[in-house]
C-alpha positions in Angstrom: 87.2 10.1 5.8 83.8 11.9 6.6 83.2 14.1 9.7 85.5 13.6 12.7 84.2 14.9 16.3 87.2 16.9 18.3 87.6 18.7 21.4 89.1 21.6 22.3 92.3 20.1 23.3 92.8 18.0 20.0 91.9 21.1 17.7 94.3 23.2 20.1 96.8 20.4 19.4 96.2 21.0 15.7 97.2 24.6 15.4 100.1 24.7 17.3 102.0 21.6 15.7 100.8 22.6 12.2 103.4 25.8 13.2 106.2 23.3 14.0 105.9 21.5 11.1 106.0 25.2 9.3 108.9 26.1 11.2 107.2 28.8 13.5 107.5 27.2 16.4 110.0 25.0 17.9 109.5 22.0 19.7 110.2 22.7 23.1 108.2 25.9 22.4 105.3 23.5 21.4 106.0 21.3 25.0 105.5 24.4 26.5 102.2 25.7 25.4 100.7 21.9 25.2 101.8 21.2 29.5 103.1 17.7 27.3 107.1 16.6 27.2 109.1 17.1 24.0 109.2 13.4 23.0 105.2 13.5 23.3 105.2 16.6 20.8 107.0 14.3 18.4 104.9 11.6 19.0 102.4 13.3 17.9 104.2 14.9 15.2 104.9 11.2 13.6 100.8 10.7 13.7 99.9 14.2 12.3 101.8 13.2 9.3 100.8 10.1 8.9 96.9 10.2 9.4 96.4 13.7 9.4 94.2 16.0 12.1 92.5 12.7 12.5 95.5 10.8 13.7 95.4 13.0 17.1 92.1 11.7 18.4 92.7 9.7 21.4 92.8 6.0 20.3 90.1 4.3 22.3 87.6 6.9 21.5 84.5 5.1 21.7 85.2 1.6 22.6 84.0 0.0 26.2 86.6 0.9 29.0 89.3 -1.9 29.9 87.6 -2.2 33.1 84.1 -2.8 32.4 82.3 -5.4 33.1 80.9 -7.3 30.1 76.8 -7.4 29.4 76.4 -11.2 30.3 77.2 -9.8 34.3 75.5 -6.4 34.0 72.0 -8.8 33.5 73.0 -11.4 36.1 73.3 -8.8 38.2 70.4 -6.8 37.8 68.2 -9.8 37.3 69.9 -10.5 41.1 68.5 -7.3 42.0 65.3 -7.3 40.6 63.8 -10.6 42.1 65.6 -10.6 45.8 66.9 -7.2 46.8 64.0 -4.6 45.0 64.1 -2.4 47.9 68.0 -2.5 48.1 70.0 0.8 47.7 73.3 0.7 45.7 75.6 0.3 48.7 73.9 -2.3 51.0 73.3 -4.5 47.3 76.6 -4.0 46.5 78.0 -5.7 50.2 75.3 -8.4 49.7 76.4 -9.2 46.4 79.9 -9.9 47.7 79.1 -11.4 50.9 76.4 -14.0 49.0 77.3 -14.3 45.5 80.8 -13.7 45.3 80.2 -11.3 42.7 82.6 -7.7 43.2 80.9 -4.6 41.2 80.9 -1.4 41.9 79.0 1.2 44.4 79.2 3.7 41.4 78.8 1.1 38.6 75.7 -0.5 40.4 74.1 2.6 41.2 74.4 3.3 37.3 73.2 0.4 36.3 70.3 0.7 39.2 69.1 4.0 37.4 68.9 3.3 33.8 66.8 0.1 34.3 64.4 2.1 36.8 65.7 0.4 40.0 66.6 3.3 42.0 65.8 7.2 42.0 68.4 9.5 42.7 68.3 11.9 45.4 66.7 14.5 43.1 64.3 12.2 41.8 63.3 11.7 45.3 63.0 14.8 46.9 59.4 16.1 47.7 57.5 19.1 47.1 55.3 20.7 49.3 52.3 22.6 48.2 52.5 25.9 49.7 49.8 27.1 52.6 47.7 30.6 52.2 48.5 32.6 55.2 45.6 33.1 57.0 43.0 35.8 56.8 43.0 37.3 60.3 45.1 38.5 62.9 45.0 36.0 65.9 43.5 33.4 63.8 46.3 30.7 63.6 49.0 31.7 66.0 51.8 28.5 65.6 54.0 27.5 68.1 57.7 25.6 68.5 60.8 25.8 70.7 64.4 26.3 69.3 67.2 24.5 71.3 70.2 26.1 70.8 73.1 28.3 72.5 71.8 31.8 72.3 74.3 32.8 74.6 77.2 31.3 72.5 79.8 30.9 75.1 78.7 32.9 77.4 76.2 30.7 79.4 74.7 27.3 79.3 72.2 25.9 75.8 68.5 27.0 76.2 65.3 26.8 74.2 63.2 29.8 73.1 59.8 29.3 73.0 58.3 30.9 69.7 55.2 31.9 69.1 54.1 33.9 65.7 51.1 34.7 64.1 50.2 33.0 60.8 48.6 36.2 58.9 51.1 38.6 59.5 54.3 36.7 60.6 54.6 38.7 63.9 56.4 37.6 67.1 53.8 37.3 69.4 55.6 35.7 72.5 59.1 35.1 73.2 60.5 33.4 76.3 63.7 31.9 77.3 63.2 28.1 79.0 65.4 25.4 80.0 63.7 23.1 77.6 60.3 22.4 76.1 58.1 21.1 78.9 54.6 21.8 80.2 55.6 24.3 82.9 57.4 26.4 80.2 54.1 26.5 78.0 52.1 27.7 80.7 54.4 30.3 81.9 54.0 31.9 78.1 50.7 31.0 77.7 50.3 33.3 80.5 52.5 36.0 79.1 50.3 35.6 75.3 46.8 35.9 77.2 47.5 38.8 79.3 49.3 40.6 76.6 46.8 39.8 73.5 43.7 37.7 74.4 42.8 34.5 73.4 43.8 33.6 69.5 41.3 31.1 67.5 43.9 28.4 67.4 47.4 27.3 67.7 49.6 25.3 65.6 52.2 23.1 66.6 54.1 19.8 66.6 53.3 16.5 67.7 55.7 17.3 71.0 54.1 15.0 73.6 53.3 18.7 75.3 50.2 19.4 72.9 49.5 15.3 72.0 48.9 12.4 73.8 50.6 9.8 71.3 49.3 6.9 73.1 46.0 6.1 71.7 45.5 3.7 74.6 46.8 5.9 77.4 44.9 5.5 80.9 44.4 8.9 82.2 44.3 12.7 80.3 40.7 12.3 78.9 42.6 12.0 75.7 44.4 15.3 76.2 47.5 16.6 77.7 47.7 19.4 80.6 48.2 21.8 78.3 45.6 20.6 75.8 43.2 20.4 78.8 44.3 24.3 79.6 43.4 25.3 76.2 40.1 23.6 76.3 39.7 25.7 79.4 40.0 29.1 77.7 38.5 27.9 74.8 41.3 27.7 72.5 41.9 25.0 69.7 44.8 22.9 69.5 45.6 21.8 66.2 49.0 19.7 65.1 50.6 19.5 62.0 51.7 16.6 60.0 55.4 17.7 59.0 57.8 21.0 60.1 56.8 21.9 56.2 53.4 22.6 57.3 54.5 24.7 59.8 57.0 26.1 58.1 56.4 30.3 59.2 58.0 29.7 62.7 60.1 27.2 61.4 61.8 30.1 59.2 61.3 32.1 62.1 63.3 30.0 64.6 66.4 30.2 61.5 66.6 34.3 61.9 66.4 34.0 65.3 69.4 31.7 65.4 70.9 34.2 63.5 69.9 37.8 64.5 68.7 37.2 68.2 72.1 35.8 68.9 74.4 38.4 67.8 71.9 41.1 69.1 72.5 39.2 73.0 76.1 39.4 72.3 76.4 43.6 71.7 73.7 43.9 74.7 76.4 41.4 76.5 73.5 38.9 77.9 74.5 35.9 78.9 71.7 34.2 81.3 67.9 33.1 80.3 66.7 35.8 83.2 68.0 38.8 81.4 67.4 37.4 78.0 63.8 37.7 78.8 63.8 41.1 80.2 65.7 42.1 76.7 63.3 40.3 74.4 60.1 42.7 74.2 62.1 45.5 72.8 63.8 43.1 70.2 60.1 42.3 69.5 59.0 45.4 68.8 61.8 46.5 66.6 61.2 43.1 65.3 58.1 43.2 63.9 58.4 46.8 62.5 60.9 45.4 60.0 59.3 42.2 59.5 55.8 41.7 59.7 52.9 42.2 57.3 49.2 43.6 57.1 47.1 40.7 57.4 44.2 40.3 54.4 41.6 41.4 56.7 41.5 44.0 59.1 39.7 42.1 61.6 41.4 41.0 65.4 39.9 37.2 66.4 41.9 37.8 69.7 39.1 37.5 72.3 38.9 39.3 75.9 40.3 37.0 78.5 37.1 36.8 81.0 39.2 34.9 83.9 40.2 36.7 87.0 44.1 35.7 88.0 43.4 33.1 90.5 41.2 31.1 88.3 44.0 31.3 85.9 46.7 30.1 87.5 44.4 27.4 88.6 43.9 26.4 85.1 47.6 26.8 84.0 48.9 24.0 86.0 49.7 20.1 86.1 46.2 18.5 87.5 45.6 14.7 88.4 42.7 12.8 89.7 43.9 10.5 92.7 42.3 7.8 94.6 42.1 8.3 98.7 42.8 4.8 100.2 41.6 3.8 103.5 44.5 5.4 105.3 43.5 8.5 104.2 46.9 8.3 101.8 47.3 8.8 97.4 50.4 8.8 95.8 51.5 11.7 93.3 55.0 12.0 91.8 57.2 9.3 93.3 55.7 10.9 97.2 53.3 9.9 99.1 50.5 12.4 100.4 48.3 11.4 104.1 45.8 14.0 104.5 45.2 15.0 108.3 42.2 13.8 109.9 39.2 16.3 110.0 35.4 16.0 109.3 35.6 16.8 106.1 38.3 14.0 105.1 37.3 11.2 107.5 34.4 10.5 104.7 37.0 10.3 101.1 38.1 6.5 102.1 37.3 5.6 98.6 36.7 9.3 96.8 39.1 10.9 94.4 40.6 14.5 94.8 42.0 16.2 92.4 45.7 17.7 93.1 47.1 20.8 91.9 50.6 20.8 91.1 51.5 24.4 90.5 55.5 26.2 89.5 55.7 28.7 91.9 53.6 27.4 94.8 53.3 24.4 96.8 51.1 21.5 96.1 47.1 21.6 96.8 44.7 18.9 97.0 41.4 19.7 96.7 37.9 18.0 97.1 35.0 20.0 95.4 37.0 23.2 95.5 37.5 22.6 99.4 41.6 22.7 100.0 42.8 19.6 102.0 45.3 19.7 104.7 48.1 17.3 104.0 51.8 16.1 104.8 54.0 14.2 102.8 55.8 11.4 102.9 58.6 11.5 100.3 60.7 9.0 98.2 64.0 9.0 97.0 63.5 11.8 94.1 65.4 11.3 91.0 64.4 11.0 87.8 62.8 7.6 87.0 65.1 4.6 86.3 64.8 3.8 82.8 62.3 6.7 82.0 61.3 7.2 78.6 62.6 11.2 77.8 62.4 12.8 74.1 65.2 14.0 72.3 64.1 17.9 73.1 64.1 17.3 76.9 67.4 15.0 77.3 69.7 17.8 77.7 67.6 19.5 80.9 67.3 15.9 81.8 70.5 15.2 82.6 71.7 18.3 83.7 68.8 17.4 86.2 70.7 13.4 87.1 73.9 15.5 87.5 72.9 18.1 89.7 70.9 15.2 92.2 74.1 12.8 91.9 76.5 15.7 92.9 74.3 16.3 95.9 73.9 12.8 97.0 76.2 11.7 99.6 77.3 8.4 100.5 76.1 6.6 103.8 78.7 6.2 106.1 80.0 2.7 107.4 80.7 2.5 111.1 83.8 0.4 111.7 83.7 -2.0 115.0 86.0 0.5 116.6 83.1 3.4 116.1 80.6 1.3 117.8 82.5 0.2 121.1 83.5 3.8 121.3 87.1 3.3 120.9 89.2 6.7 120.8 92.7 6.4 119.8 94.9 7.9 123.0 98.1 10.0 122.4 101.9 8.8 122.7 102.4 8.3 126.5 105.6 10.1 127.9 106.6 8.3 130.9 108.6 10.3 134.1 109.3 9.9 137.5 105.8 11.5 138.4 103.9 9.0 135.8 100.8 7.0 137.1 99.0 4.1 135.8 95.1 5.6 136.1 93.7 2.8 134.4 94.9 -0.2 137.0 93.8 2.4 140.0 90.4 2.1 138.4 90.8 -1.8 137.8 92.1 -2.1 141.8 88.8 0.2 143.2 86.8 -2.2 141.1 87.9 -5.3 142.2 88.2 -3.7 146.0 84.0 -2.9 145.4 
């Protein structure tokens, strides 16, 4: 008979019948250990004596499955797949097989199929490696920066982001800050902090957040550059932008332990509001980076000195726009529009452009060659635009921003006829013996005039 392959189960089987048919074991005994019925024990029974060990090997052991498909379809339907649907996955081939061809196979079979003629790559197959980055040398010469959406304050208050930035040689926090979401405004305010706390780093790192890059390669105004691009280019700090989160990975990881240690450390300190988050954050820095960060390669700081006296900095950290003066002495910035008052210096910028200084924590300037520029302002209905364009990491602030002006906005009230010929509903009349009718005395005096 040659070789026969068995698994555990049959060679299990094996032993414990050859002791029934030895008398050592009974048959229900043998039902027991096997988890089979008695009349399946002498099934099996019947085949061990007539074929031997042999006899107990499952029956369609290696033959094709009742259900399969036969070849003449297997190379219909990859020859299908090959000339129209190449680029098909297994599922969407599968419906369009149905739906056109009136032919049913398989997700699973397909996919099968799909994979031993080269037709599809599995998810392993398809996964990517990254090669991994050197840290930098230096401290302060690659500093990378992101925001983290997510509820810091569990339960406890609303969903914020924290605005991350770490240094690329030795993996310390350098700035933390707690914002509503990722804007410009936020950016500045911890640019701000980072400058006055450490200097002015080589570079950053980030994103291709529309905060660091214009992604319009045909936009109109900018200079090619964003407000805070053109802050950096200021104070003499390099943007740079990476290609995938991979790339960037250090405060990507960083932004995961965050999520993770930050969060349960606001919940013993019992924090639940951005304003004390931020007063709590430089101490959870500090212990931070005593556990966590590293000696960088070289000894060297690249921070340099910032040489800009406060006003001139605050000047530079904010939203600035060219605008054209019209003949009226008007420009239009941010759904308002501006009329400078008449003076001797204004009556000659029919025509000119002023720049205008849109700063967080202080009222609008405009400006012509550093002179400031009297001004009112004529405003608009101020909402957020109709159909404006917002990104994914804004939309939450965004529409906490529509709900708060639609909860505010009143209706305009509708005068009925009765309101505008000054109609006032009288009281019930009680008549009485001393009752008199005042309104046809004044209708007699009239017609007596």
């Amino acid at each position: 008979m040659g070789w026969v392959l068995m698994s555990e189960r049959d060679v299990r089987r094996i032993e414990v019948l050859t002791e029934v048919l030895s008398g050592q074991r009974t048959v229900a005994s043998a039902a027991v250990v096997l988890a089979i019925t008695a009349r399946q024990v002498n099934r099996l029974l019947i085949r061990l004596r007539a074929d031997g060990g042999g006899g107990l090997i499952h029956k369609g052991r290696g033959k094709s499955s009742n259900h399969s498909l036969c070849d003449g379809v297997r190379g219909y339907v990859l020859d299908l797949v090959k000339t129209k649907y190449a680029d098909f996955g297994p599922t969407l081939a599968t419906e369009v097989l149905l739906a056109k061809h009136d032919i049913q196979v398989g997700r699973e079979t397909l996919r099968t199929w799909m994979l031993e003629e080269g037709l599809w790559l599995s998810r392993k197959q398809r996964r990517t490696f990254h090669q991994p980055r050197l840290r930098r040398e230096s401290y302060g010469e690659l500093v990378q920066i992101d925001g983290s959406d997510h509820r810091w304050f569990e339960q406890r208050g609303e969903p914020c982001t924290l605005l991350v930035f770490i240094d690329d040689a030795t993996s310390k926090l350098m700035q933390l800050r707690f914002v509503p979401s990722e804007s410009t405004d936020s950016y500045f305010a911890a640019l701000e902090g980072y400058v006055n706390d450490h200097g002015c780093p080589v570079a950053f790192y980030s994103d291709k957040h529309t905060v660091f890059r214009v992604n319009k390669p045909d936009a109109k105004g900018g200079a090619g550059m964003t407000q805070f691009g053109r802050a950096l280019a200021e104070l003499n700090i390099e943007i740079l932008c990476a290609n995938s989160s991979q790339a960037k990975g250090r405060v990507e990881r960083a932004n995961r332990t965050l999520q993770d240690r930050l969060v349960k450390e606001l919940r013993l300190a019992g924090i639940c509001d951005m304003s004390a988050g931020n007063a709590f954050l430089p101490g959870f820095m500090k212990h931070f980076n005593e556990k966590f960060s590293l000696p960088a390669a070289k000894a060297e700081n690249l921070h340099r000195r910032l040489n800009v006296q406060a006003p001139r900095l605050a000047d530079i950290l904010c939203h600035r726009e060219q605008r054209h003066v019209g003949q009226q002495l008007t420009l239009a910035y941010d759904r308002r529009q501006i009329i400078l008052e008449r003076s001797d210096l204004t009556d000659g910028l029919a025509g000119q452009y002023v720049e205008v200084y849109d700063f967080a924590d202080r009222p609008l300037e405009v400006r012509w060659k550093g002179h400031s520029l009297p001004y009112r302002v004529f405003s608009k209905d101020q909402r957020v635009s109709h159909t404006a364009i917002v990104e994914n990491k804004r939309l939450r602030h965004a529409l906490a921003t529509v709900k708060a002006q639609q909860d505010i906005k009143h209706l305009p009230e509708i005068m009925t006829n009765s309101d505008k010929i000054g109609y006032k509903k009288r009281p019930r009349q009680v008549y009485g013996p001393d009752y008199k009718i005042e309104i046809a005395a004044a209708k007699a005096v009239e017609m007596t005039a």
